[in-house]
C-alpha positions in Angstrom: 0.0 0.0 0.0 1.1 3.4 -1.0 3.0 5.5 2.2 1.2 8.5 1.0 -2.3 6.8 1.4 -0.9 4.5 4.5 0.2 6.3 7.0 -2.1 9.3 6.9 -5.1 6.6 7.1 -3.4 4.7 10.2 -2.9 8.1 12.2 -7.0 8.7 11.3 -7.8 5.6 12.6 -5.4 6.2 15.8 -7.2 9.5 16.2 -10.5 8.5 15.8 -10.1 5.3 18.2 -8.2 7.8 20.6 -10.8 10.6 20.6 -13.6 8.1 20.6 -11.8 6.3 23.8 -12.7 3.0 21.6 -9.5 1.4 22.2 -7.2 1.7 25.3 -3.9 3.3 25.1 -2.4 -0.3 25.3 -5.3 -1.3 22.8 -4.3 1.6 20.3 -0.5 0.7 20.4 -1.1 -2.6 19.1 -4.0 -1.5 16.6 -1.4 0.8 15.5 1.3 -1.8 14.8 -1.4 -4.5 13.5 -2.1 -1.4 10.6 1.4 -0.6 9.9 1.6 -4.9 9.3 -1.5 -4.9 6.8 -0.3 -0.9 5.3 3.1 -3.2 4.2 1.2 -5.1 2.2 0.9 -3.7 -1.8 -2.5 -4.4 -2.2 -4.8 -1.7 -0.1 -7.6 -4.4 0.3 -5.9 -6.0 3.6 -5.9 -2.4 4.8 -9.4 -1.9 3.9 -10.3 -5.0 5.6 -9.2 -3.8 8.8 -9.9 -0.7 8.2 -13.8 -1.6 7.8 -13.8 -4.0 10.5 -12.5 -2.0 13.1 -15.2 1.1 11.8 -18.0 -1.0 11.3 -17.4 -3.3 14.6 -17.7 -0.1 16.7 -20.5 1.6 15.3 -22.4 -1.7 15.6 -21.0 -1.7 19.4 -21.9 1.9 19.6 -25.3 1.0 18.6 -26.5 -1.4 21.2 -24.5 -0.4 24.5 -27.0 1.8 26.0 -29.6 -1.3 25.5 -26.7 -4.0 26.3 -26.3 -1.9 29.6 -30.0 -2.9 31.1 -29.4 -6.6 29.6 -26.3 -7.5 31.1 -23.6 -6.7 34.4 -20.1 -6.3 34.3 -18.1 -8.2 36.3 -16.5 -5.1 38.2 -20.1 -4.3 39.2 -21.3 -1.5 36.8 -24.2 -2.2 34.8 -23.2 -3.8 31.4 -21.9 -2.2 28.1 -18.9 -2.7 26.2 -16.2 0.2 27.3 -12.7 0.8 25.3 -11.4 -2.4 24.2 -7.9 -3.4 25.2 -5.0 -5.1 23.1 -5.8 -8.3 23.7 -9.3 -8.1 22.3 -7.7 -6.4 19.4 -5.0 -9.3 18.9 -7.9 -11.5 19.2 -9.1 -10.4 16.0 -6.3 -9.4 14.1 -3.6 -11.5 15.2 -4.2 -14.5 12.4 -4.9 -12.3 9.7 -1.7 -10.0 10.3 0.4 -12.8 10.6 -1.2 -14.2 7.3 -0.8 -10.4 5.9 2.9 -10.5 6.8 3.2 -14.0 5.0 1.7 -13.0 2.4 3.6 -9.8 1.8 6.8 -11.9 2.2 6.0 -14.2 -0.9 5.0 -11.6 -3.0 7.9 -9.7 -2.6 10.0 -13.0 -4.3 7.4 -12.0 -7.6 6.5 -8.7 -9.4 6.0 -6.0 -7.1 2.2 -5.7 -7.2 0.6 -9.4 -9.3 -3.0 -9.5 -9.4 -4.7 -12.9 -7.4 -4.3 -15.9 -10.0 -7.6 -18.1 -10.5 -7.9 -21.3 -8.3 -4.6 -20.2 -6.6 -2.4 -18.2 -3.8 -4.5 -19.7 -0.2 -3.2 -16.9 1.7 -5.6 -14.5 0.5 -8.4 -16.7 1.8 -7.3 -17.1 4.9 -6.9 -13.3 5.1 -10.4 -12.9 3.6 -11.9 -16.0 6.0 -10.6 -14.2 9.5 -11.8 -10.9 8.8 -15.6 -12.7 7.8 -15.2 -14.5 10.7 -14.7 -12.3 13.1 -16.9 -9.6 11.3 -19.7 -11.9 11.5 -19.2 -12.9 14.8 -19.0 -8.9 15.8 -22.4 -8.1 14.2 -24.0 -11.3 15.9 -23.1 -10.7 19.3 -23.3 -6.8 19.3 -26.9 -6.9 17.5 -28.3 -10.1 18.0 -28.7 -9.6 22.0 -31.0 -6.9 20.7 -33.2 -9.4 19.1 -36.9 -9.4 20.9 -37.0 -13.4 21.4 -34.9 -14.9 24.1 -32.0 -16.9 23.3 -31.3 -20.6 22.3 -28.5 -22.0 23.6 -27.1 -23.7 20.6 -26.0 -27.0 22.4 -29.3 -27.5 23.4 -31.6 -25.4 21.4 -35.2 -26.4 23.2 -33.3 -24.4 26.1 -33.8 -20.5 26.3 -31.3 -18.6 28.0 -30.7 -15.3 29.3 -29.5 -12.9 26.8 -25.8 -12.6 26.8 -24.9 -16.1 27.3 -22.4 -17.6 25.4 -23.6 -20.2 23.2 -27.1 -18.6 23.2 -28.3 -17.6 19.6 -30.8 -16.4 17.5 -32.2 -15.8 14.4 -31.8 -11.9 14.8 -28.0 -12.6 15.6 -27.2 -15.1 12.5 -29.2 -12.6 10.2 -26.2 -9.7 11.7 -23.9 -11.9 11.3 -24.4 -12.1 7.4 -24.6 -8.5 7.2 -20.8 -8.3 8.6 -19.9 -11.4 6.3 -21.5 -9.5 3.5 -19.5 -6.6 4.2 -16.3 -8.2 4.3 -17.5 -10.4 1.5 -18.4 -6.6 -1.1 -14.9 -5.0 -0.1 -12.6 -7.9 -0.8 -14.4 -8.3 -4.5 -14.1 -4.4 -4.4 -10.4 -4.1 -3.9 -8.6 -7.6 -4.7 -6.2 -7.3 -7.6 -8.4 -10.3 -9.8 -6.1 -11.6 -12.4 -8.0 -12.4 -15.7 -9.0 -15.6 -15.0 -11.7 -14.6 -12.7 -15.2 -13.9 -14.3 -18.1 -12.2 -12.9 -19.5 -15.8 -12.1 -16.6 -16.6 -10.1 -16.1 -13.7 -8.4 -20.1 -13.8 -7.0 -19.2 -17.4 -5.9 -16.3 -16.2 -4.0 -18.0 -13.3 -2.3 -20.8 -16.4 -1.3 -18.0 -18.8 0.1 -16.6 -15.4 2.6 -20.4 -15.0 3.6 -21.0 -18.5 4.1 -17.7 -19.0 5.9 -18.5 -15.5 8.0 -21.7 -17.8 9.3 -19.9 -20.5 10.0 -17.3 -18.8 11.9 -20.0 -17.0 14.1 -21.6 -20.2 14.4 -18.2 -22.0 15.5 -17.7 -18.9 18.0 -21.2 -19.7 19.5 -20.4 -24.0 20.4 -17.1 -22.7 21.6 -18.2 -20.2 23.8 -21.0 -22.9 25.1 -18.3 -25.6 25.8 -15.6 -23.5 26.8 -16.5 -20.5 28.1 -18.2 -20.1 31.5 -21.4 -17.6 31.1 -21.9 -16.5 35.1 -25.1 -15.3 36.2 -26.0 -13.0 38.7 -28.8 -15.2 41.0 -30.4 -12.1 42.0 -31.8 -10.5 38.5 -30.6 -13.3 36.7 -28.5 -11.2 34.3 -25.3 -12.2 32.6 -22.1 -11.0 33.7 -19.5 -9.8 31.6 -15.5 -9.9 32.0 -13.6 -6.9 32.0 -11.8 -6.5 28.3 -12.5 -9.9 27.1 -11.5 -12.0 30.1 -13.0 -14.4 32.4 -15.3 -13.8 34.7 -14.5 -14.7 38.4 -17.6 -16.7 40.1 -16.7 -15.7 43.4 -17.3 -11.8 43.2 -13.8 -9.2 45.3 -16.8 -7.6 46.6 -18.7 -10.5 48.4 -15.5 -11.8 49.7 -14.9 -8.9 51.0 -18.1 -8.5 52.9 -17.9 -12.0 54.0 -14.4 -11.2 55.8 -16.1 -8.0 57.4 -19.1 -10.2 58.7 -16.6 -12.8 59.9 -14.2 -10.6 61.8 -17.2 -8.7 63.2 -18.9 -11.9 64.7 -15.7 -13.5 65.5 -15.3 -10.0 67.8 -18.6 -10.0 69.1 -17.6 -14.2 70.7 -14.7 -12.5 71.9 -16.6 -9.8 74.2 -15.9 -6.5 72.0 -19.3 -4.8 70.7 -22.0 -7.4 68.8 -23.7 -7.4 65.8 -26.8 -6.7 65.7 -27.5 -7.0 61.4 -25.0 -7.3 58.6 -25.0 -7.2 54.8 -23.8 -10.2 53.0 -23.8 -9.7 48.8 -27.0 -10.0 48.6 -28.3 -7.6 50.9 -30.1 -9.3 51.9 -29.6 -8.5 56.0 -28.0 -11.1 57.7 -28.6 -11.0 61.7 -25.9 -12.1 64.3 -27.6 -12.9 67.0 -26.7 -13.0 70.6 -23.7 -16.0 70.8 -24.3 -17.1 67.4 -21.3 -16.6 65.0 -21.8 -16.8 60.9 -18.7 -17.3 59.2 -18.5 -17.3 55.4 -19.6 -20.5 54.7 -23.1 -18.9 55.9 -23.6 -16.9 52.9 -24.8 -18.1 49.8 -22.9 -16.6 46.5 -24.3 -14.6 44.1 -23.0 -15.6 41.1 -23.3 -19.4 39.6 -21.9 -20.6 35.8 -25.2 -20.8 34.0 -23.8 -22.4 30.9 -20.6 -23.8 29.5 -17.0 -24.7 31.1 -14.3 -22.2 32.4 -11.7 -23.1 30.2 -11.2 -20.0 27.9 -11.9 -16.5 27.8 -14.0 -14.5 25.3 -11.0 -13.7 23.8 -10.1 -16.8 23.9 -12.9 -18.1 22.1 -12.2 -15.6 19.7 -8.9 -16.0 18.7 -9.0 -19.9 18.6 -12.3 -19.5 16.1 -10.4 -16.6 13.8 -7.7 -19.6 13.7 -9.5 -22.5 13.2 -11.5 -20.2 9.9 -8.4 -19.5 8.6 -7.1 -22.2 8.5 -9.8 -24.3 7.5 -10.9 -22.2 5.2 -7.3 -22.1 3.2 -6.9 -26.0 3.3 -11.3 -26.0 1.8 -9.8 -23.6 -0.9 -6.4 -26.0 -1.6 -8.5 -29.7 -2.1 -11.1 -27.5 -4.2 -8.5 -26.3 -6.5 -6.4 -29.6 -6.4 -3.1 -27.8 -5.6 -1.1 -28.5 -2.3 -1.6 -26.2 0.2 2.5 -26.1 1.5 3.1 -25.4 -2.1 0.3 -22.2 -2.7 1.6 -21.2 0.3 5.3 -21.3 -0.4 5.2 -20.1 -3.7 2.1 -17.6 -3.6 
């Protein structure tokens, strides 16, 4: 890509996500590097790609977090509502592609300085094309499918309706989004790729239906994932999912109830030893616990306010994320090499 269109487009988007507070400072460091990776590459469309994604991802965010705020909690305690992302949630969705990007640019280099895409060849760019859809998709779903009317279905079990924001939970509202991010990833890669002449209209349609079709999929993917490997924690009071901060787990056992729970404990354990009693406490709940006269409630007594609704505590959203960008990539470049019976070490070597 051209420095004289690069580098004033990366400062925009370091503005923008700056004045916007979009992105931490951490968060716009590494978007910043992850733009300079795709700006090396001759052909703008990786640029775009990013470029769109990261533009249309938080307007769509934008969109539903005053509604997302009454639907969900954060796990610090503040109602619910995406605030700045950080780096990791950027390298969750950018990581694959820029290394791909990188790659790619490395190959091409060993060639003519700027060579269009050959028919029924050169993987990389699918892979490139596949983690943006992916993740694109996956975006839209999640940040406009909570605000579907109709409750959830977990996908593991889909007679089972579950609270919105659960992970796994979907809905036909949320796979319909989904196909609109696809489908924008899908019109800007036909827009911009350098198509050699071996592509016709025909085939160009079918490749913009394979990048919506794998943008589903990889939303879909992101869903089982987050059902089998991603704890969703409930609040038992309101019944309300509970978000991690930037991307990360969610603890089960809440700072703030231990901490109440220590108070209570110390308290009562004062009160046995002849210092001032209790007469009422507040456990998490508050719902007013009494100590009575020579009756002492440890921590054990109170009952937690948080239980995992759905799903295992092996990963983190961003975890989730990251391992379904990889797995579309990936599978979506060796789909591409046994439909155009070449070797995929070879496209990739000689690309």
């Amino acid at each position: 890509m051209k420095p004289a269109i690069a580098i004033p487009a990366t400062l925009a988007l370091v503005y923008r996500a700056w004045s916007r507070k979009s992105l931490t400072p951490a968060g716009i460091i590494v978007a910043a590097a992850t733009a300079i990776a795709h700006a090396a590459h001759p052909w703008p469309v990786y640029f775009a790609l990013l470029s769109v994604f990261f533009l249309a991802g938080t307007a769509v965010t934008k969109v539903k977090h005053d509604v997302k705020a009454h639907l969900t909690h954060s796990s610090s305690g503040s109602p619910g509502g995406e605030g700045p992302r950080n780096h990791v949630q950027v390298l969750a969705n950018s990581a694959v592609a820029s290394v791909l990007v990188l790659l790619h640019t490395y190959t091409l280099s060993k060639r003519d300085p700027e060579p269009c895409w050959g028919h029924r060849s050169d993987v990389l760019v699918v892979g490139i094309v596949a983690n943006y859809a992916a993740v694109a998709a996956d975006t839209f779903s999640s940040e406009l499918g909570i605000l579907a009317r109709s409750e959830p279905r977990l996908i593991t079990a889909p007679w089972k309706k579950v609270p919105k924001g659960t992970n796994g939970g979907v809905t036909l509202w949320g796979i319909m989004a989904g196909a609109l991010g696809a489908a924008v990833v899908a019109g800007t890669s036909v827009a911009l790729i350098p198509f050699c002449e071996g592509w016709t209209t025909s085939s160009k349609t079918s490749f913009a239906a394979a990048v919506i079709t794998i943008g589903m999929t990889g939303s879909l993917l992101d869903s089982l994932l987050g059902a089998l490997l991603q704890a969703s924690v409930v609040d038992v009071r309101t019944g309300k999912v509970i978000e991690g901060n930037g991307g990360g787990k969610v603890p089960v056992h809440s700072s703030i109830h231990v901490k109440e729970r220590a108070v209570v404990r110390s308290k009562a354990e004062s009160y046995v030893e002849g210092k001032e009693g209790i007469a009422a406490t507040s456990a998490l709940d508050k719902g007013g616990v009494k100590v009575r006269k020579g009756e002492v409630r440890g921590a054990g007594d109170f009952h937690e306010s948080r239980r995992i609704e759905v799903g295992h505590d092996v990963l983190s959203n961003n975890g989730v994320n990251l391992l379904m960008a990889t797995l579309m990539s990936i599978g979506a470049m060796v789909g591409a090499a046994m439909m155009w019976g070449i070797s995929l070490g070879e496209s990739i070597v000689s690309s």
